[in-house]
Every structure is written in structure tokens, then in C-alpha cells.
N, CA, C and O atoms as a MOPAC input file, in Angstrom:
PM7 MOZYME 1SCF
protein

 N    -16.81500 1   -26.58800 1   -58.57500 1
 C    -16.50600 1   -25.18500 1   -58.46700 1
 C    -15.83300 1   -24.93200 1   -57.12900 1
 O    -15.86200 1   -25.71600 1   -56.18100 1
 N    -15.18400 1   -23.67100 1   -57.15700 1
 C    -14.51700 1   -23.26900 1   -55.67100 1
 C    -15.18900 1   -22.34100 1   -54.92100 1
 O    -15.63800 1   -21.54300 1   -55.74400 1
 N    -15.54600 1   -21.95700 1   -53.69000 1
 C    -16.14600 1   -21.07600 1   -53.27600 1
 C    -14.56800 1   -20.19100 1   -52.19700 1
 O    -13.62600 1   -20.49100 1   -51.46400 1
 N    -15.23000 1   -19.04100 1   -52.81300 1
 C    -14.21700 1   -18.54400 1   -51.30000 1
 C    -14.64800 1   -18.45600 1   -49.95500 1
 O    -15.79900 1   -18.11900 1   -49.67800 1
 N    -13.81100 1   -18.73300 1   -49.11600 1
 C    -13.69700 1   -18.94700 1   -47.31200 1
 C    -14.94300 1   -18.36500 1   -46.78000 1
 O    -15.65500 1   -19.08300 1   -46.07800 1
 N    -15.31500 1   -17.06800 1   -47.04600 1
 C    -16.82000 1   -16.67700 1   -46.33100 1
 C    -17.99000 1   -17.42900 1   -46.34100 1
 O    -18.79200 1   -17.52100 1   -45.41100 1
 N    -18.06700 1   -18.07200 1   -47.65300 1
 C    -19.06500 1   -19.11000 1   -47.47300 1
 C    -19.07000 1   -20.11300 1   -46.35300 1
 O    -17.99500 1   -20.57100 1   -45.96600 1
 N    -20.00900 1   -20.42300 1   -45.90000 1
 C    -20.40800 1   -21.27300 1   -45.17000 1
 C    -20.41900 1   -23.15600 1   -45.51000 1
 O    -21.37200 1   -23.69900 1   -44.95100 1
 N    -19.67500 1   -23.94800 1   -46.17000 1
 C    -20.45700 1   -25.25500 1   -46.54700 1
 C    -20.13100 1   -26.34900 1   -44.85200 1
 O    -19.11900 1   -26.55800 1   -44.18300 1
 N    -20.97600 1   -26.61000 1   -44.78400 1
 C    -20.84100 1   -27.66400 1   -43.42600 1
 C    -19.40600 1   -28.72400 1   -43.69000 1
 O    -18.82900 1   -29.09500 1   -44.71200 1
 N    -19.23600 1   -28.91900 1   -42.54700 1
 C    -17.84200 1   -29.89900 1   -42.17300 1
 C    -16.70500 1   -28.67600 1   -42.65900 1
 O    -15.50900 1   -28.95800 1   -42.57000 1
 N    -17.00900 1   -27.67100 1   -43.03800 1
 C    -15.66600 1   -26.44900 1   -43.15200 1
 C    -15.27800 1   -25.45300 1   -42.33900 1
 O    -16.16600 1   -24.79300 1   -41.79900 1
 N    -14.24300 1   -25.21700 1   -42.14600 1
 C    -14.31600 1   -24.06200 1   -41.80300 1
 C    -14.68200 1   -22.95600 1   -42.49400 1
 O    -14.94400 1   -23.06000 1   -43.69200 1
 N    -14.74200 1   -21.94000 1   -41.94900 1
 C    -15.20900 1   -20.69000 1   -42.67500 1
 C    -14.62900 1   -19.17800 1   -41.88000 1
 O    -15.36400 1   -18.23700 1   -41.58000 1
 N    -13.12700 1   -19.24600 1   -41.64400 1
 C    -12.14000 1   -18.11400 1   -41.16900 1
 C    -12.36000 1   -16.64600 1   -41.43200 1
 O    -12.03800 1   -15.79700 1   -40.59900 1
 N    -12.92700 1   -16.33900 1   -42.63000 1
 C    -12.68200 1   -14.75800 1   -42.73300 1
 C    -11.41500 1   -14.62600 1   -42.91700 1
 O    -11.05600 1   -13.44900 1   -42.85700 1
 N    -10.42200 1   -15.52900 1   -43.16100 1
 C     -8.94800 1   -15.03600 1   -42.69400 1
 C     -8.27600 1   -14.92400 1   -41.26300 1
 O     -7.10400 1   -14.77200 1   -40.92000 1
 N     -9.43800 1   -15.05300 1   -40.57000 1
 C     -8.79800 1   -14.81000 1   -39.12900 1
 C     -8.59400 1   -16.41600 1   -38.08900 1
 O     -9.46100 1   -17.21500 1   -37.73700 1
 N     -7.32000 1   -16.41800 1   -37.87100 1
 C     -6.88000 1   -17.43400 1   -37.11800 1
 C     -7.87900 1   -18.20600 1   -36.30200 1
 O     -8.24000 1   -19.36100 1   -36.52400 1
 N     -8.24800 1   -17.48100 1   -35.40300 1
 C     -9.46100 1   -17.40100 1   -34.02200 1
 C    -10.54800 1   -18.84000 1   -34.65900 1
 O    -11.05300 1   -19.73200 1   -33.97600 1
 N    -10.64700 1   -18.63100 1   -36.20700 1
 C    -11.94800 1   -18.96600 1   -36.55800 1
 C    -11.71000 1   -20.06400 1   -36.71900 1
 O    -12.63900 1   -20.82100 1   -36.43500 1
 N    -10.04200 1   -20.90200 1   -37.37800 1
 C     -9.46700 1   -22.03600 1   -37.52100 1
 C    -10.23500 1   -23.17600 1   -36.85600 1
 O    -10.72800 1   -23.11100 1   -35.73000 1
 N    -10.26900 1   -23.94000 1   -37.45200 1
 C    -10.69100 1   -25.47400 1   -36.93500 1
 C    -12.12200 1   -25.66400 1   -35.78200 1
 O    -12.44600 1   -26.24500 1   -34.74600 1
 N    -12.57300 1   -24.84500 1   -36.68300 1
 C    -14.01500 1   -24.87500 1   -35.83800 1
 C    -15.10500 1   -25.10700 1   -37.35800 1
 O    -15.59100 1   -24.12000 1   -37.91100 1
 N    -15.34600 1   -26.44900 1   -37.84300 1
 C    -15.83500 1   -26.35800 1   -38.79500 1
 C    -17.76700 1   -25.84300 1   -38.38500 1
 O    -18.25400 1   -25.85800 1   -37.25400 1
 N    -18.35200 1   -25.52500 1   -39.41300 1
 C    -19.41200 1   -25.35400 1   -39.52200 1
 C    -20.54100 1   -26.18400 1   -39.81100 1
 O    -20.35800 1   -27.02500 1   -40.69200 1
 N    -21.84800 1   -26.13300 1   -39.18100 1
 C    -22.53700 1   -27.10300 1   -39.12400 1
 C    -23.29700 1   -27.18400 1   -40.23500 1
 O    -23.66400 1   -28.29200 1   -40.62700 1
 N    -23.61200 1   -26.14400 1   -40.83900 1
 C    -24.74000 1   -25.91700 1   -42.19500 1
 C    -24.47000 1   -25.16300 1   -43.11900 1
 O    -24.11700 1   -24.06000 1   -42.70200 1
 N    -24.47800 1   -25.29600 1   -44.67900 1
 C    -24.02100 1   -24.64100 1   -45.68700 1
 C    -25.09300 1   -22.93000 1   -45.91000 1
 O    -26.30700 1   -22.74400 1   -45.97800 1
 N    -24.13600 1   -22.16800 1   -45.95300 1
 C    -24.58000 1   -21.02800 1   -46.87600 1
 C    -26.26900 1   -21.12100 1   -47.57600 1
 O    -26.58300 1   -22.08900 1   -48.26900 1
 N    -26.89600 1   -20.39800 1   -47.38600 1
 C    -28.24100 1   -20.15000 1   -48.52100 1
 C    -27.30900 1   -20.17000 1   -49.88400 1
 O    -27.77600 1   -20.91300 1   -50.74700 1
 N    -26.32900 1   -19.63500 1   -50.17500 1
 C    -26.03100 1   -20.07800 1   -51.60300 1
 C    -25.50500 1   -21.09500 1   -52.20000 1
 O    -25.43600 1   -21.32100 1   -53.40800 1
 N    -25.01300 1   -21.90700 1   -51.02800 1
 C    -24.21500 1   -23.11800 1   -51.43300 1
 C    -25.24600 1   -23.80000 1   -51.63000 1
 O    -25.20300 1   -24.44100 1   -52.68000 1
 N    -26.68700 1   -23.97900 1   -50.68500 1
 C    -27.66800 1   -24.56300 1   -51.44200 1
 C    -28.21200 1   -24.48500 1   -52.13800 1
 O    -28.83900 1   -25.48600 1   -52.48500 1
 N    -28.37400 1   -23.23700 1   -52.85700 1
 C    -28.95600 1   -22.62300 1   -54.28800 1
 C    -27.79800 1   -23.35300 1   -55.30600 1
 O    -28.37400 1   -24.14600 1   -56.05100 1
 N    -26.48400 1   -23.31400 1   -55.52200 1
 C    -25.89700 1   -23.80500 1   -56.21200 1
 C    -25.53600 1   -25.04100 1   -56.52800 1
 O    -25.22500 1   -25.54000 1   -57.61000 1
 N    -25.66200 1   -25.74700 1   -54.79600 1
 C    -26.05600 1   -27.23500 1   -55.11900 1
 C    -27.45000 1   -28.39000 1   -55.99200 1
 O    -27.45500 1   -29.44200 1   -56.63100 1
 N    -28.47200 1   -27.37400 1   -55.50100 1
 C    -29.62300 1   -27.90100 1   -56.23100 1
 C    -29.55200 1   -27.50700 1   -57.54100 1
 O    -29.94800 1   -28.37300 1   -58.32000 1
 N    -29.11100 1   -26.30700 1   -58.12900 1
 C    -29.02200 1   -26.14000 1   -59.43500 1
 C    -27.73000 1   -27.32800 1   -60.27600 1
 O    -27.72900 1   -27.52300 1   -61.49200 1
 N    -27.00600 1   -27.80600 1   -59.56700 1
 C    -26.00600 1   -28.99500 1   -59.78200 1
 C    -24.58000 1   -28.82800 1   -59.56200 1
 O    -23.71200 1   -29.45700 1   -60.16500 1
 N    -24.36000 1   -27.85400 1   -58.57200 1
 C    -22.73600 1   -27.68900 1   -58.57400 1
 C    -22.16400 1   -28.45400 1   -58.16800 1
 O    -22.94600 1   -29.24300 1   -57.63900 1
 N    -21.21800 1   -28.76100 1   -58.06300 1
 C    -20.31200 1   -29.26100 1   -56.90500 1
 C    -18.65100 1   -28.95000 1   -56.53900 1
 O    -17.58700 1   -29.00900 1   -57.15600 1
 N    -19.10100 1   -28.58000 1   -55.14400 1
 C    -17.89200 1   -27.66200 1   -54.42400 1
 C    -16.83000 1   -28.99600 1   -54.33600 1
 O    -16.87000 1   -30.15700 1   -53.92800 1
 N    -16.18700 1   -28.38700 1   -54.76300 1
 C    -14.69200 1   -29.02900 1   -54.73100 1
 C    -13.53600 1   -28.31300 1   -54.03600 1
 O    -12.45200 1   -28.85000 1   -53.81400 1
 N    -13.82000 1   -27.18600 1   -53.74400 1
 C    -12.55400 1   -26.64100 1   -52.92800 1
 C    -12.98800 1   -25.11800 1   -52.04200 1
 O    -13.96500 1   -24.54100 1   -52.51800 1
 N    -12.44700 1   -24.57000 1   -51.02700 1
 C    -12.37100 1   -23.57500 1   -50.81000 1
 C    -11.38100 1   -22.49000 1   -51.40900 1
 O    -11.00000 1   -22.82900 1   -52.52900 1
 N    -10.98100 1   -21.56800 1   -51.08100 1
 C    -10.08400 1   -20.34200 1   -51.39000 1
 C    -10.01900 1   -19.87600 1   -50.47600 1
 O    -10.87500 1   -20.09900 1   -49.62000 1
 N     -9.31500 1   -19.30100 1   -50.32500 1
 C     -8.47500 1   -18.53400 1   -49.10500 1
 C     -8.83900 1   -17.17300 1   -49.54900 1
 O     -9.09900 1   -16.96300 1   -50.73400 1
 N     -8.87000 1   -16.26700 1   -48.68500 1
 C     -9.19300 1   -14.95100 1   -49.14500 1
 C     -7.80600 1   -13.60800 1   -48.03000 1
 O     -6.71000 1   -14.04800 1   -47.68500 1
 N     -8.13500 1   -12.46000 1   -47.77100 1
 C     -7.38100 1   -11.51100 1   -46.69100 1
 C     -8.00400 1   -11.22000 1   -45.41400 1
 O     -9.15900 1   -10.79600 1   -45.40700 1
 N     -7.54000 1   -11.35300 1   -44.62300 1
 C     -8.13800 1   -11.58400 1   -43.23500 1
 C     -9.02100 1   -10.28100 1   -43.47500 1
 O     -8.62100 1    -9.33000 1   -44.14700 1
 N    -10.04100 1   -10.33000 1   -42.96500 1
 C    -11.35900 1    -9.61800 1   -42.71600 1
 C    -12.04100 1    -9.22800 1   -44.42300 1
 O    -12.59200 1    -8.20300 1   -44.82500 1
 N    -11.73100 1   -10.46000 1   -45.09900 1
 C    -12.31700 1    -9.97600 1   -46.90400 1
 C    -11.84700 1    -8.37300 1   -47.10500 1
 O    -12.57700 1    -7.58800 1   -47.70900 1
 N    -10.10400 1    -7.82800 1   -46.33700 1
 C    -10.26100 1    -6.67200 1   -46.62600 1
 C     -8.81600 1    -6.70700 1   -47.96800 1
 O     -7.64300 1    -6.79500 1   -47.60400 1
 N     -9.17000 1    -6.63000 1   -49.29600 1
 C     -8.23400 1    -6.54300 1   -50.42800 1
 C     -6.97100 1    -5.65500 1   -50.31000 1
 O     -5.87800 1    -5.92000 1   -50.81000 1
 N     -7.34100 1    -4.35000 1   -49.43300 1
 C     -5.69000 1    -3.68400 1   -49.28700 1
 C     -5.06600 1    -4.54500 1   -49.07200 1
 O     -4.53600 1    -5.01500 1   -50.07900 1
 N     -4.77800 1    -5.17700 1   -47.88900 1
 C     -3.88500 1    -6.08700 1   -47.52600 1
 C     -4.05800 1    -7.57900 1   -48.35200 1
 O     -4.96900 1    -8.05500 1   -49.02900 1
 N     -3.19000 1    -7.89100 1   -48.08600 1
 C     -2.90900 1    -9.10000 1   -49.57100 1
 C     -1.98700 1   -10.53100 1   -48.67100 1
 O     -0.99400 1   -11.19800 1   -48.96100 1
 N     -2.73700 1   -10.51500 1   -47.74500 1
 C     -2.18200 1   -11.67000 1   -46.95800 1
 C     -3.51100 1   -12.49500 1   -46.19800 1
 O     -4.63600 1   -12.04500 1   -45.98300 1
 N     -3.00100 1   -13.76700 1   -45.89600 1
 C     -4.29200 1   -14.53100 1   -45.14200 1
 C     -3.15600 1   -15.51100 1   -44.17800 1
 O     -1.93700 1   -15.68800 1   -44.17500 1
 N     -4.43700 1   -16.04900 1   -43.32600 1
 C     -3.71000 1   -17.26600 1   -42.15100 1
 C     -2.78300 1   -18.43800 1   -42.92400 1
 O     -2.28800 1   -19.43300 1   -42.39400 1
 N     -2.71600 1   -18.12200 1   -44.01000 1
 C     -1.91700 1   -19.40500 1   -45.07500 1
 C     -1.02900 1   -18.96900 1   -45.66700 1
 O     -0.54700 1   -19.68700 1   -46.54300 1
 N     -0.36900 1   -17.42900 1   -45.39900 1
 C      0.83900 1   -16.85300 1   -45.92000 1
 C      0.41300 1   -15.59600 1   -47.02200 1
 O     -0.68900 1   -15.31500 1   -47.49300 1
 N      1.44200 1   -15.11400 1   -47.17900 1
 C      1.27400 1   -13.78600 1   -48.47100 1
 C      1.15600 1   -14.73900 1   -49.72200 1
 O      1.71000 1   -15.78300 1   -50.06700 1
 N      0.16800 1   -13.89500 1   -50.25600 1
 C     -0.44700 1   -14.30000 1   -51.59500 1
 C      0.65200 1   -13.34500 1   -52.93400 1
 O      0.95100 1   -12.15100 1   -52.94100 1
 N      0.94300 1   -14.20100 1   -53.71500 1
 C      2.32300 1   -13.42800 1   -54.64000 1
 C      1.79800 1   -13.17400 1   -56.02500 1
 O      2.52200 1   -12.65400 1   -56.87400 1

């Protein structure tokens, strides 16, 4: 499954969209990534979301979304 960017999974980053946050991965997954892991998921990708999870705007640190 994919989670979007706010989540937390360790060795990731986790931006919000915002530059600043880039390449600073995280040390420990989300309370839900571990709820979804023990139930049997497995994260295979992030998503990109709009800087500050705010939907008016329709852009992130990875370009306009079309």
C-alpha cells in the first residue's frame, strides 16, 4: 500500500510538503503504520501531498500536480 507524506515510516522522510523538512529522514514509524503493519500491510511507497496538507493549492516540493 501507499501512505501519504504525513505519515511517519522510519528511514523516510516525512515533508508536509515543505522543503525545510527534505532529507531529514525519520527515526520511528507512525502509530498507524504500526497498526497496519501488524495487521499485514506493506508500505511500498510514499505520496506526495500540498505543502502544509493544504488542498487549495495543488502544488508540492516535487512540482505542480496536473
Amino acid at each position: 500500500m501507499s501512505l501519504k507524506d504525513q505519515f511517519d515510516i522510519e528511514g523516510l522522510d516525512s515533508t508536509l510538503g515543505y522543503v525545510g523538512r527534505a532529507f531529514t529522514p525519520t527515526t520511528s514509524n507512525a502509530v498507524i503504520v504500526d497498526i497496519l503493519e501488524k495487521l499485514g500491510a506493506v508500505v511500498i511507497a510514499k505520496t506526495n501531498l500540498p505543502q502544509s496538507i493544504m488542498v487549495v493549492f495543488d502544488t508540492s516540493i516535487y512540482g505542480i500536480r496536473h
